[in-house]
N, CA, C and O atoms as CSV, one atom per row, in Angstrom:
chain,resi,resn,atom,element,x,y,z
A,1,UNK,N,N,0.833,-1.186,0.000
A,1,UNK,CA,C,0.000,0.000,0.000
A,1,UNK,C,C,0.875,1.245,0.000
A,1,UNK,O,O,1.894,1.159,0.685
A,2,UNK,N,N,0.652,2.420,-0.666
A,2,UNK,CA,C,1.160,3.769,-0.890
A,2,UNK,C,C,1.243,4.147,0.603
A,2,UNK,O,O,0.606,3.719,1.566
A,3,UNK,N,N,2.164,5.025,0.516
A,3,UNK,CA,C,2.409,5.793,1.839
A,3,UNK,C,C,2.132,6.907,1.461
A,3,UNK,O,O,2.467,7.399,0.384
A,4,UNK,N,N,1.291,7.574,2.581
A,4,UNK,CA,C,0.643,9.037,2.568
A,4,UNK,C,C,1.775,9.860,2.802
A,4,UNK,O,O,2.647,9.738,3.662
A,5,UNK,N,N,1.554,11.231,1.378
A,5,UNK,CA,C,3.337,11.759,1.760
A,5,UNK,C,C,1.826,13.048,2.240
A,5,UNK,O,O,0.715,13.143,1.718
A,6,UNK,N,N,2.413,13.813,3.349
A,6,UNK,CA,C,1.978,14.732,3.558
A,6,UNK,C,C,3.259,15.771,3.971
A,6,UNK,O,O,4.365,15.418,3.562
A,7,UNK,N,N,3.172,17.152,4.831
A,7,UNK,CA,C,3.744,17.607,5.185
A,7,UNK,C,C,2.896,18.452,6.277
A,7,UNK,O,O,1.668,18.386,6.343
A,8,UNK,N,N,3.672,19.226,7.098
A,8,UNK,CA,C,3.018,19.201,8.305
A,8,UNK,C,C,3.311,21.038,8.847
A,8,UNK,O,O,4.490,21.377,8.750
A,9,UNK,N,N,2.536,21.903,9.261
A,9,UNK,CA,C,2.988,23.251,9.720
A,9,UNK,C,C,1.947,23.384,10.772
A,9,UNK,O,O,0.784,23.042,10.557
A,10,UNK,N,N,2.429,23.978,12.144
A,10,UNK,CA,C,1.505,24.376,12.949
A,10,UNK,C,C,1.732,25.942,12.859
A,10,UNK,O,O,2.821,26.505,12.743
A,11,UNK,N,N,0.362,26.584,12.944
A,11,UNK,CA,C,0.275,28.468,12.545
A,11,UNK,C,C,-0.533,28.864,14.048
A,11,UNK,O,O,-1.645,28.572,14.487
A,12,UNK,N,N,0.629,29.685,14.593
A,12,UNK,CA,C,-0.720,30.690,15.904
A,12,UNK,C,C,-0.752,31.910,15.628
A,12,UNK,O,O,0.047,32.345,14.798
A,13,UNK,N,N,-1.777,32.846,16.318
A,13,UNK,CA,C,-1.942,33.887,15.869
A,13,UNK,C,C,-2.950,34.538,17.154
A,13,UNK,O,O,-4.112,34.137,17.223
A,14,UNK,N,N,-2.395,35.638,18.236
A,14,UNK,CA,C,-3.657,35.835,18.911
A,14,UNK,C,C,-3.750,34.663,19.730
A,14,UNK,O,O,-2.750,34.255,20.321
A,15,UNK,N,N,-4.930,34.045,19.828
A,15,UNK,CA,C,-5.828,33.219,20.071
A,15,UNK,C,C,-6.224,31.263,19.317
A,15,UNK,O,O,-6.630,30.148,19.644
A,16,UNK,N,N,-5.764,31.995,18.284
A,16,UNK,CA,C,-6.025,31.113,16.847
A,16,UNK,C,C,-4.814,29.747,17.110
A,16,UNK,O,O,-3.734,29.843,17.693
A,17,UNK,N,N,-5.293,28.766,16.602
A,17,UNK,CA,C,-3.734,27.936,16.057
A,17,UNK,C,C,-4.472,27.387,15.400
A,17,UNK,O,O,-5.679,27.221,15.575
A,18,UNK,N,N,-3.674,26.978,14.399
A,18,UNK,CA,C,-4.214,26.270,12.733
A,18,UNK,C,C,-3.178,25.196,12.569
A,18,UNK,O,O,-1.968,25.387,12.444
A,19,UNK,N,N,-3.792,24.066,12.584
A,19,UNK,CA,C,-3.051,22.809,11.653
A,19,UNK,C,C,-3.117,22.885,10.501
A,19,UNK,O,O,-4.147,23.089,9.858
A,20,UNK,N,N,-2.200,22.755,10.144
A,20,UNK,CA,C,-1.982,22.494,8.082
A,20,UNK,C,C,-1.307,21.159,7.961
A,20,UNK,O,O,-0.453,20.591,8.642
A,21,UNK,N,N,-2.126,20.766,6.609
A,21,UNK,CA,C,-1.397,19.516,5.994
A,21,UNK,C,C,-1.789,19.936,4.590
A,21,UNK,O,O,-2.913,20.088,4.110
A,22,UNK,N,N,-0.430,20.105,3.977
A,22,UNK,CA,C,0.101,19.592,2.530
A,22,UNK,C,C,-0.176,18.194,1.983
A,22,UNK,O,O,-0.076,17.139,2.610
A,23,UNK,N,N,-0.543,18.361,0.709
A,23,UNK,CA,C,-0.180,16.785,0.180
A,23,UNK,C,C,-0.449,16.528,-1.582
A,23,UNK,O,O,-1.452,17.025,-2.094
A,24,UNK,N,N,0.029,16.133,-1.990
A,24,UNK,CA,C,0.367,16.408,-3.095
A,24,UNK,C,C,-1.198,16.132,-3.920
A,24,UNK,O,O,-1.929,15.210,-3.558
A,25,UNK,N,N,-1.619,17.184,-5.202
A,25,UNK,CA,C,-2.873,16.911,-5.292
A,25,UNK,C,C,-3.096,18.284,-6.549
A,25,UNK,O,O,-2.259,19.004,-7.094
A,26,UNK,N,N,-4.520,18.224,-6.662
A,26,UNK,CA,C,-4.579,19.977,-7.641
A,26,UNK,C,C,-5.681,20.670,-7.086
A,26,UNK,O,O,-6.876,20.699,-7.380
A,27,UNK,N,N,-4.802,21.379,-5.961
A,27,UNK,CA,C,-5.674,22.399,-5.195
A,27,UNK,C,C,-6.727,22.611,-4.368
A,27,UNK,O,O,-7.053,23.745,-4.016
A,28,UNK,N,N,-7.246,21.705,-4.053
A,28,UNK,CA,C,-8.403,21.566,-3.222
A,28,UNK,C,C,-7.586,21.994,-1.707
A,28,UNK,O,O,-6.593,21.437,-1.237
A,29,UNK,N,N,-8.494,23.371,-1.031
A,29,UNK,CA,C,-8.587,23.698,-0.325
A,29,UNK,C,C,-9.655,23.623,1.231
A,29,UNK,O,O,-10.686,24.296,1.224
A,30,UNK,N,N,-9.377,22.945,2.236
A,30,UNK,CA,C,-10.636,22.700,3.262
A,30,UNK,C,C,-9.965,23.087,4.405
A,30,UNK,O,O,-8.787,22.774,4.579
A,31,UNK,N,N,-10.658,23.801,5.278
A,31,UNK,CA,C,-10.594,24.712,6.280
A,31,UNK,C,C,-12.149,23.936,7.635
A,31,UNK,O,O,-13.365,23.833,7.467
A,32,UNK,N,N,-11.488,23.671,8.508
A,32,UNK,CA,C,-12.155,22.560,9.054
A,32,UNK,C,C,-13.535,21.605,8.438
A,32,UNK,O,O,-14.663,21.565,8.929
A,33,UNK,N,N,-13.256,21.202,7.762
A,33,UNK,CA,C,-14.086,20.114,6.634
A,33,UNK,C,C,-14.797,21.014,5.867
A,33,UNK,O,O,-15.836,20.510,5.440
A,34,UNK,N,N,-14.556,22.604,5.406
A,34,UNK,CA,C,-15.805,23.321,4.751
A,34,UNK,C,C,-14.856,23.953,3.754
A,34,UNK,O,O,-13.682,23.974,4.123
A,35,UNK,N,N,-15.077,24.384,2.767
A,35,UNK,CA,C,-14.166,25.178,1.432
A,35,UNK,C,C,-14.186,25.889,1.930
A,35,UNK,O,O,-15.030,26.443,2.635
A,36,UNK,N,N,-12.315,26.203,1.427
A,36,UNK,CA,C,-12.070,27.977,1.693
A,36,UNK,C,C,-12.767,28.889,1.377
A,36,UNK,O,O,-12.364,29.938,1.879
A,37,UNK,N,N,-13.788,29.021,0.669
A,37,UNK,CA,C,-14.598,30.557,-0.148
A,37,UNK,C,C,-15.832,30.556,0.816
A,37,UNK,O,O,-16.394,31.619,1.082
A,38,UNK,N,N,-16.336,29.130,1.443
A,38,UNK,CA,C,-17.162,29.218,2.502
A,38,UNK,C,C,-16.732,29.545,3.805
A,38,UNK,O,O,-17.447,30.298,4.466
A,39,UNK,N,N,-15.829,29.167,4.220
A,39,UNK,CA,C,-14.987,29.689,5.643
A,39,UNK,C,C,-14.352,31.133,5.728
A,39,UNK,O,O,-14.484,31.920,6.666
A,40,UNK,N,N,-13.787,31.286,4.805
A,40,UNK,CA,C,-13.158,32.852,4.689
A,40,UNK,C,C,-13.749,33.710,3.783
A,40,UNK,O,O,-13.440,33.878,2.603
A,41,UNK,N,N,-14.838,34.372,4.585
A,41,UNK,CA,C,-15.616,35.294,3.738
A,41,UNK,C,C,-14.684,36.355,2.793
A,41,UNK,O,O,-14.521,36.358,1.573
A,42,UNK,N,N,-14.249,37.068,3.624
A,42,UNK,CA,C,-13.901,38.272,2.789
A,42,UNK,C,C,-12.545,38.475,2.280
A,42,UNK,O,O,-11.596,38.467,3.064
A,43,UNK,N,N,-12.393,38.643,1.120
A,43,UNK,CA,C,-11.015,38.785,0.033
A,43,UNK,C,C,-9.468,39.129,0.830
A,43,UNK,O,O,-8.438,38.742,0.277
A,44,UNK,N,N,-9.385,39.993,2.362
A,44,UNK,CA,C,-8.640,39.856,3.053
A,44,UNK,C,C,-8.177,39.103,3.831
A,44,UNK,O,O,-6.979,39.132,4.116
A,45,UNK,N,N,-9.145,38.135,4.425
A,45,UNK,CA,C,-9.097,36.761,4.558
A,45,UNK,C,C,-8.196,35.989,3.699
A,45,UNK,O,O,-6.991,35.791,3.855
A,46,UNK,N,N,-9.206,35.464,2.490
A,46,UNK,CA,C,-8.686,34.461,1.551
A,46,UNK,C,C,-7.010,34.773,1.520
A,46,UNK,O,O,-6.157,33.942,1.831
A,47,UNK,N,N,-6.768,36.024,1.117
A,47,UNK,CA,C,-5.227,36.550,0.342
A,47,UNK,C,C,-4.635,36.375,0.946
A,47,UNK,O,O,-3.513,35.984,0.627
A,48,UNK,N,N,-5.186,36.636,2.825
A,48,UNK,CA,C,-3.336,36.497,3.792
A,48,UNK,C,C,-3.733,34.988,4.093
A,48,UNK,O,O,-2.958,34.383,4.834
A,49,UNK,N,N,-4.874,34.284,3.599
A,49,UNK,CA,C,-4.207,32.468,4.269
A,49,UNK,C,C,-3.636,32.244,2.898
A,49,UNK,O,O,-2.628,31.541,2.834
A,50,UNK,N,N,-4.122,32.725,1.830
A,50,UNK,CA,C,-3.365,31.641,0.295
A,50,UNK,C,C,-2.069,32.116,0.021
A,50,UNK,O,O,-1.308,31.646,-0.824
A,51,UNK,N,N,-1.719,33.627,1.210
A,51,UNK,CA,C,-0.396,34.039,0.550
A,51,UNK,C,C,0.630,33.280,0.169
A,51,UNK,O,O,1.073,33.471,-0.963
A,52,UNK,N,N,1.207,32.307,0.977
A,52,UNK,CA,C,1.997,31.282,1.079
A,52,UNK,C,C,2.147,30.850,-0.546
A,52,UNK,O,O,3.061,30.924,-1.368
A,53,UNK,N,N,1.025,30.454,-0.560
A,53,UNK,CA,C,1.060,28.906,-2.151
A,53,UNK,C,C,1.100,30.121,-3.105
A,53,UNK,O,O,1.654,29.958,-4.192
A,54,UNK,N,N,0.419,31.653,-2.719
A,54,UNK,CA,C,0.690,31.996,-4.473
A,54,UNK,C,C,1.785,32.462,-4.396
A,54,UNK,O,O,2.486,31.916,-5.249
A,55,UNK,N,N,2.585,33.516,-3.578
A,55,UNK,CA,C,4.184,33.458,-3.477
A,55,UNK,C,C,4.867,32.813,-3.872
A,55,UNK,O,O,5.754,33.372,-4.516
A,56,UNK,N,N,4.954,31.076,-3.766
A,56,UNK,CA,C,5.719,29.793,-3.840
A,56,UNK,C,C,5.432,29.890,-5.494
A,56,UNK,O,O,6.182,30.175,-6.427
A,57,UNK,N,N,3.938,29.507,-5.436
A,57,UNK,CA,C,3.454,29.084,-7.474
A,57,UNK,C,C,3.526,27.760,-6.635
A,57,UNK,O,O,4.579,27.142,-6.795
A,58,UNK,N,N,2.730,27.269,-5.877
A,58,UNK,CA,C,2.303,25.710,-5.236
A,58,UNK,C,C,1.090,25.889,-5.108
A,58,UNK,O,O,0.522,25.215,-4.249
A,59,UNK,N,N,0.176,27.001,-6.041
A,59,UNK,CA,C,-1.276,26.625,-5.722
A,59,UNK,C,C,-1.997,25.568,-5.815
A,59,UNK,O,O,-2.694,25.031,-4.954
A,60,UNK,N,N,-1.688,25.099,-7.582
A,60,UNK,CA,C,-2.506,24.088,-8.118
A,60,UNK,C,C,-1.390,22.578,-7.490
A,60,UNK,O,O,-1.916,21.498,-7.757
A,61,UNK,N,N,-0.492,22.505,-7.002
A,61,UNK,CA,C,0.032,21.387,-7.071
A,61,UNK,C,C,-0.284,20.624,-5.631
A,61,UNK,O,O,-0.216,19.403,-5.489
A,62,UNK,N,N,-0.571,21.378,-4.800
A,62,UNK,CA,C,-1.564,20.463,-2.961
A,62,UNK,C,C,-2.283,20.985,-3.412
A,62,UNK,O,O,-2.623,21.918,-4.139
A,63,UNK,N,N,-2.641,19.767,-2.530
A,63,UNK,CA,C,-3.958,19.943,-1.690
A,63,UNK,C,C,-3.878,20.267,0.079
A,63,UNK,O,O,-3.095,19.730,0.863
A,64,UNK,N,N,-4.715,21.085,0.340
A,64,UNK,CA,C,-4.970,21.988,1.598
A,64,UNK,C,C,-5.472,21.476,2.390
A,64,UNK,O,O,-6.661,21.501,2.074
A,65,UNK,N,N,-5.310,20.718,3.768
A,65,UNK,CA,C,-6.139,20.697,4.601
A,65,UNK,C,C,-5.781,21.046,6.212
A,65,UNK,O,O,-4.971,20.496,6.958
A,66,UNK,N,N,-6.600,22.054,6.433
A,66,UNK,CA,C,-5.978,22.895,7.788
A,66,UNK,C,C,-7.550,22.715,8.866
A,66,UNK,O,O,-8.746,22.487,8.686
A,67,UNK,N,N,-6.717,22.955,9.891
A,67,UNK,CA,C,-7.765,22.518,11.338
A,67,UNK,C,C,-7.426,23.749,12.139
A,67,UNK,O,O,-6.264,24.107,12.327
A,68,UNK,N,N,-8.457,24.369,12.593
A,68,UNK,CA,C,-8.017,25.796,12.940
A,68,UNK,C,C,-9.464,26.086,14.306
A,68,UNK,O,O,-10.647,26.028,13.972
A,69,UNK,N,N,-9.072,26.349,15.613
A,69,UNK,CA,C,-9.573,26.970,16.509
A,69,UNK,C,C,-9.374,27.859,17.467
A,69,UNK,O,O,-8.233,28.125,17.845
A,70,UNK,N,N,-10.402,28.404,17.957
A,70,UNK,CA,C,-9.946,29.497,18.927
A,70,UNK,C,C,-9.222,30.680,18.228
A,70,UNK,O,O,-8.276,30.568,17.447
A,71,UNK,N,N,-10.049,32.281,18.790
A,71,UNK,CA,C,-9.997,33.312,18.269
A,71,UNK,C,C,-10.442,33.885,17.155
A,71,UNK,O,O,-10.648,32.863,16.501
A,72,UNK,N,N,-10.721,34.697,16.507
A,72,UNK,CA,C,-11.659,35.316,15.305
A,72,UNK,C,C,-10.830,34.643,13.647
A,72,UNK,O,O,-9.837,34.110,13.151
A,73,UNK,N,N,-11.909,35.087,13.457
A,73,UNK,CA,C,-11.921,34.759,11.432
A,73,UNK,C,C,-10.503,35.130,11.254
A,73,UNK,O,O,-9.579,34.388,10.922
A,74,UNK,N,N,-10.479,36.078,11.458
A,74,UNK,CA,C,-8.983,37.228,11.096
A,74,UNK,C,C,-7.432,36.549,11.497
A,74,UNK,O,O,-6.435,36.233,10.847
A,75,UNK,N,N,-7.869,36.516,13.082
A,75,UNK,CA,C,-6.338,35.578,13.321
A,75,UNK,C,C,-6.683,34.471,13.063
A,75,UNK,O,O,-5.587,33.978,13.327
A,76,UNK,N,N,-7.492,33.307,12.656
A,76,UNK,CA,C,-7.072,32.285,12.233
A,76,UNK,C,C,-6.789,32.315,10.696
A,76,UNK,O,O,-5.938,31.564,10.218
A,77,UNK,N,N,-7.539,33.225,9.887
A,77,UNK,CA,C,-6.526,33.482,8.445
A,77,UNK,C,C,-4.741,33.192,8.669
A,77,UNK,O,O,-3.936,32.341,8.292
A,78,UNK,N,N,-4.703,34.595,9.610
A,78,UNK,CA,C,-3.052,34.348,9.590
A,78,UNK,C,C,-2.413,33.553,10.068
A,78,UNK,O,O,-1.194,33.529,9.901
A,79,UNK,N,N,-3.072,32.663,10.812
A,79,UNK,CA,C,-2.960,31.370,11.626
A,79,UNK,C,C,-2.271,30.395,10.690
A,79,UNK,O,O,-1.170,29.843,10.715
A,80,UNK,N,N,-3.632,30.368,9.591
A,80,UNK,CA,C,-3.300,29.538,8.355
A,80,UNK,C,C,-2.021,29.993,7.506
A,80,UNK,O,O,-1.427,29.207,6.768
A,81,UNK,N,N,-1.830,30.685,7.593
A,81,UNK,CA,C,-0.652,31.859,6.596
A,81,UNK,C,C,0.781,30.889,7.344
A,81,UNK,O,O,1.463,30.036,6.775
A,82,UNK,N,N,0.871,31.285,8.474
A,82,UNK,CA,C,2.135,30.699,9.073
A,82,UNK,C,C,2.218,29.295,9.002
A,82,UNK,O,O,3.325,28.784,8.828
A,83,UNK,N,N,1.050,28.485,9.128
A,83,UNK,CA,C,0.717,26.925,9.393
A,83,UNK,C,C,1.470,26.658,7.728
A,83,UNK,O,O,2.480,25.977,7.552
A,84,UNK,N,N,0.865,27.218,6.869
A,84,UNK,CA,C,1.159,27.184,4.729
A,84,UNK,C,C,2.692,27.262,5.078
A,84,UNK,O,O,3.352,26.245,4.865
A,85,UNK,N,N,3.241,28.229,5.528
A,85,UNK,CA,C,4.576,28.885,5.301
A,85,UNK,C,C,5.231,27.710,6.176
A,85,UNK,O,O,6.372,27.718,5.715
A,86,UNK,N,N,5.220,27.105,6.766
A,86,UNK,CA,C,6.120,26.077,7.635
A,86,UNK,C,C,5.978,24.744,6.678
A,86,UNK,O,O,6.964,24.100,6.317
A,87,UNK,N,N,4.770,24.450,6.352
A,87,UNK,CA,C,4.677,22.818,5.912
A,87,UNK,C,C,5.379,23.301,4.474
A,87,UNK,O,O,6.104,22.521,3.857
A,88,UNK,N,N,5.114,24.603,4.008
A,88,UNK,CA,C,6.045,24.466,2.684
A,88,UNK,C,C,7.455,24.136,3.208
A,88,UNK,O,O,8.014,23.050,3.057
A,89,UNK,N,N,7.923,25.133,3.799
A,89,UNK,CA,C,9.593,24.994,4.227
A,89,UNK,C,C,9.846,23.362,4.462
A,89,UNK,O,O,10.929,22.939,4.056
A,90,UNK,N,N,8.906,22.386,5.104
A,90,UNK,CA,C,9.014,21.060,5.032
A,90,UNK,C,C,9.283,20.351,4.162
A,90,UNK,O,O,9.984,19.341,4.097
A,91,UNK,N,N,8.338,21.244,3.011
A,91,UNK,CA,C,8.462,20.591,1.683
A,91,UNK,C,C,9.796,20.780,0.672
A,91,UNK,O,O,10.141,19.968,-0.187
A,92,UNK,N,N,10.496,22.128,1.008
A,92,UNK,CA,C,11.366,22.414,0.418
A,92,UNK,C,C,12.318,23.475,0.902
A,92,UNK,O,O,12.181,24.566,0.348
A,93,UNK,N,N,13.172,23.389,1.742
A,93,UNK,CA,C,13.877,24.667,2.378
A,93,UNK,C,C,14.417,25.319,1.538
A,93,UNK,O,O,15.194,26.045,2.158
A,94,UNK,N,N,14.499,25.525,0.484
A,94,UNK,CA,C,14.989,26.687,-0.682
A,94,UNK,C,C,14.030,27.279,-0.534
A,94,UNK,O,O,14.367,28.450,-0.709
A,95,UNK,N,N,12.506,27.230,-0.212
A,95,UNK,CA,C,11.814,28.235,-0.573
A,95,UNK,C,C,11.732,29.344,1.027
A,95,UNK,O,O,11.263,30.480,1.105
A,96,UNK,N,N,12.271,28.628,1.967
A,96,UNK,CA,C,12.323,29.352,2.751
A,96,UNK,C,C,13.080,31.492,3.049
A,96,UNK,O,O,13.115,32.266,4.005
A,97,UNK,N,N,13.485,31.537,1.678
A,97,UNK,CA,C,14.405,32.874,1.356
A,97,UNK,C,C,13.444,33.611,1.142
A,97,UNK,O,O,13.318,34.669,1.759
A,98,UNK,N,N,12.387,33.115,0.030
A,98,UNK,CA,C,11.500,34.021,-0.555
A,98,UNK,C,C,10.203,34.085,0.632
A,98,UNK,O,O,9.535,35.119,0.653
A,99,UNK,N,N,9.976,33.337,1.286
A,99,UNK,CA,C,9.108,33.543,2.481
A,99,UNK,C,C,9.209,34.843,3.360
A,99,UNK,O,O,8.605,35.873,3.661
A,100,UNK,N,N,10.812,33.851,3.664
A,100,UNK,CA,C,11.132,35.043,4.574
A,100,UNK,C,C,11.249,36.748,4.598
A,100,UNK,O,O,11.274,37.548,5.533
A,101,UNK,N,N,11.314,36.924,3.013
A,101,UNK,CA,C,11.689,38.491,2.487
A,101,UNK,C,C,10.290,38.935,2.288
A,101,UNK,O,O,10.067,39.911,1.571
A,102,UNK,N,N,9.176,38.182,2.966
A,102,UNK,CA,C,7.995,38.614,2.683
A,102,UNK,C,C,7.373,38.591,3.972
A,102,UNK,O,O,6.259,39.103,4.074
A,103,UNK,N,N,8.009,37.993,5.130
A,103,UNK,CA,C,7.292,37.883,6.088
A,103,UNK,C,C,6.932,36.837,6.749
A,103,UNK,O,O,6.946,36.778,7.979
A,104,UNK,N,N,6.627,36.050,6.096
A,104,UNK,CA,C,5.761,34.705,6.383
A,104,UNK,C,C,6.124,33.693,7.466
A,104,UNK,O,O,5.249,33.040,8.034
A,105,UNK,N,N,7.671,33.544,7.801
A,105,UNK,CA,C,8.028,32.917,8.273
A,105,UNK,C,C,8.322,32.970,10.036
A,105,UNK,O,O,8.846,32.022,10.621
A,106,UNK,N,N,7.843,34.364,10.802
A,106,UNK,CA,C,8.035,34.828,12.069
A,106,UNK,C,C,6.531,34.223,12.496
A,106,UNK,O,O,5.856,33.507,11.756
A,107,UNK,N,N,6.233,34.560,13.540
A,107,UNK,CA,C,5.223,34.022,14.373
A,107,UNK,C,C,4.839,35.601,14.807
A,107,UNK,O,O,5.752,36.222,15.353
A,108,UNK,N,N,3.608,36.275,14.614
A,108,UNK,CA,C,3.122,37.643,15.339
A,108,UNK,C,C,2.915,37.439,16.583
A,108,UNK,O,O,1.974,36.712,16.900
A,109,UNK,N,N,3.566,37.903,17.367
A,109,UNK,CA,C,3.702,38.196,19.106
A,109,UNK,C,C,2.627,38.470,19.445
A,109,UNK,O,O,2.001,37.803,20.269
A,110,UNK,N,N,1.989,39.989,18.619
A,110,UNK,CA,C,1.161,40.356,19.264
A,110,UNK,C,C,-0.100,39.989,20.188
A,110,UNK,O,O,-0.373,38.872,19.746
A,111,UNK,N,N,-0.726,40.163,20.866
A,111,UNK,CA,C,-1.439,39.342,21.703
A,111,UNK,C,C,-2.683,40.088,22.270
A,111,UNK,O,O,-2.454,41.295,22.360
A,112,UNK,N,N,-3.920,39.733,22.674
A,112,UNK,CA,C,-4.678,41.027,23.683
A,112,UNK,C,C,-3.657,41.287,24.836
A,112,UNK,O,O,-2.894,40.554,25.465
A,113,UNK,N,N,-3.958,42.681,24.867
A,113,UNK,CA,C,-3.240,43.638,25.960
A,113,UNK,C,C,-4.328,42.868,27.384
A,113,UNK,O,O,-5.214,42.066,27.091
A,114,UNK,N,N,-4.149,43.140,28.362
A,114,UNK,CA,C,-4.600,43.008,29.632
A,114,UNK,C,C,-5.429,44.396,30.344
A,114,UNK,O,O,-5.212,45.581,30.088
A,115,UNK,N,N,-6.274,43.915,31.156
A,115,UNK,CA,C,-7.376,45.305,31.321
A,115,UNK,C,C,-6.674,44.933,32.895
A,115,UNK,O,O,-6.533,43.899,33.548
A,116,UNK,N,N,-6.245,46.749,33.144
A,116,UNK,CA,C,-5.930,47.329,34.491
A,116,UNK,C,C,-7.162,47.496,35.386
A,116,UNK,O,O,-8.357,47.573,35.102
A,117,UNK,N,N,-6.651,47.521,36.301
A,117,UNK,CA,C,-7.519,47.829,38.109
A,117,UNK,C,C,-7.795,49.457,37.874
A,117,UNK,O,O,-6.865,50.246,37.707
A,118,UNK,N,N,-9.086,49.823,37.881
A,118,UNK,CA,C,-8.959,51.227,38.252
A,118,UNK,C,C,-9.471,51.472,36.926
A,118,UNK,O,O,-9.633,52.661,36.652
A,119,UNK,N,N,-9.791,50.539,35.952
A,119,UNK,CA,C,-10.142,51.115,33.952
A,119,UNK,C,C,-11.091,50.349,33.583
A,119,UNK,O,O,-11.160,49.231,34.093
A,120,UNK,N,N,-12.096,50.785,32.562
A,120,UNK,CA,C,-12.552,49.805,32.344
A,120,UNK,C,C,-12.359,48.984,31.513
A,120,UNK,O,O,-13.163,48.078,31.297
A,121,UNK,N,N,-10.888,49.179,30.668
A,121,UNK,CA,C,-10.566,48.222,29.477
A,121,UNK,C,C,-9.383,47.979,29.958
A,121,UNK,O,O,-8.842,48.187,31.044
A,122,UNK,N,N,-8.995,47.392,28.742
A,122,UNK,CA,C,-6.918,47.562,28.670
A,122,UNK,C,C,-6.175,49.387,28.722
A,122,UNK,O,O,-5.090,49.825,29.105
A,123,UNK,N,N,-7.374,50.011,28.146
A,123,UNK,CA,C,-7.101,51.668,27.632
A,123,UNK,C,C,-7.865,52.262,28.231
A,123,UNK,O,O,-7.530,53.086,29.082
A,124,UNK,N,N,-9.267,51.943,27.887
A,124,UNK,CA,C,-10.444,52.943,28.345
A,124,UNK,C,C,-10.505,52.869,29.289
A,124,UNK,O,O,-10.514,51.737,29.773
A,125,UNK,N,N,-10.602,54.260,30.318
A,125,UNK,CA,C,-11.040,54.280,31.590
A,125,UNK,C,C,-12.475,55.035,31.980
A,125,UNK,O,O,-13.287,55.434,31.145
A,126,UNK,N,N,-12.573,55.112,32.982
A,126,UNK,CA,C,-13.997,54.990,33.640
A,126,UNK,C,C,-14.141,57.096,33.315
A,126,UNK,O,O,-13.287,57.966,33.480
A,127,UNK,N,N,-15.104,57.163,32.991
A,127,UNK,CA,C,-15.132,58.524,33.043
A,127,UNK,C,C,-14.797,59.415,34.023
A,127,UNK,O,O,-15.085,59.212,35.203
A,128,UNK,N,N,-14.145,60.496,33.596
A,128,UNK,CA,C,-13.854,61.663,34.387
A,128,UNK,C,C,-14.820,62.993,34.992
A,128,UNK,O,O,-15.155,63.942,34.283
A,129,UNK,N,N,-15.133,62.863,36.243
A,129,UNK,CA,C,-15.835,64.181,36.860
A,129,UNK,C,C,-15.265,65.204,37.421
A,129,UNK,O,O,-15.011,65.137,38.624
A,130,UNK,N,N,-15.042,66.000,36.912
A,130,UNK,CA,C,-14.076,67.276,38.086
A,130,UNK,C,C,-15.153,67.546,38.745
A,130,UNK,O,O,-14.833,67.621,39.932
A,131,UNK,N,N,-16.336,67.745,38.602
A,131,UNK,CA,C,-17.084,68.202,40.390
A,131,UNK,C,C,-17.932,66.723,40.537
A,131,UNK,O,O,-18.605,66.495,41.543
C-alpha cells in the first residue's frame, strides 16, 4: 500500500492555532471540513491564508487541509498563513528565502493587551468628573 506523503505546519496567531497539511494533489482547499470561499468570507481573509502557495506558485500542485480553533476569522486566516509557510519549508527549504523576504516565516507576538484595576478596558477608563 502507498504511503501518505503529507507535510506538516503548525500556525498561531492571537488566540487562533491552525493545523496544516500539505499533500500532493490539484488544489483543493478545506478549512475545518468546509471550502475555503465558505470559511473565509472576505477577500482579506482568503489573500493572507493563500499568501503562502501563491508566493511559492504551489497553488494548483496540494492539496490543503488545515484545522483551525480558537480566536476570530482574522487571526485564524493568519494562523493559516504561518501553518502554509512552515509545511512548505518542510516541503522544500529553498523556498524558505523568498518567504522570509515577505514575512511569512516569524510568528506575530502580538497578543490582547490586559485590562488594568482602576479602567474599564486595557485603555479605556472609567469617566472623568471634576465636580
Amino acid at each position: 500500500m502507498a504511503e501518505l506523503v503529507q507535510y506538516y505546519g503548525t500556525g498561531r496567531r492571537k488566540q487562533a492555532i491552525a493545523r496544516v497539511y500539505l499533500r500532493p494533489g490539484g488544489g483543493d482547499f478545506k478549512v475545518n471540513g468546509r471550502g475555503f470561499d465558505d470559511y473565509f468570507v472576505t477577500p482579506a481573509q482568503r489573500s493572507s491564508a493563500k499568501a503562502p502557495l501563491v508566493l511559492t506558485d504551489t497553488a494548483a500542485s496540494f492539496n490543503v487541509v488545515a484545522s483551525v480553533l480558537g480566536g476570530g476569522v482574522h487571526g485564524q486566516a493568519d494562523a493559516v498563513k504561518l501553518g502554509l509557510a512552515r509545511a512548505l519549508m518542510q516541503f522544500n527549504n529553498e523556498l524558505r528565502g523568498k518567504l522570509k523576504a515577505e514575512g511569512m516565516v516569524s510568528r506575530d507576538s502580538r497578543g490582547k493587551e490586559r485590562k488594568k484595576y482602576g479602567q474599564k478596558g486595557a485603555r479605556k477608563r472609567f469617566q472623568f468628573s471634576k465636580r
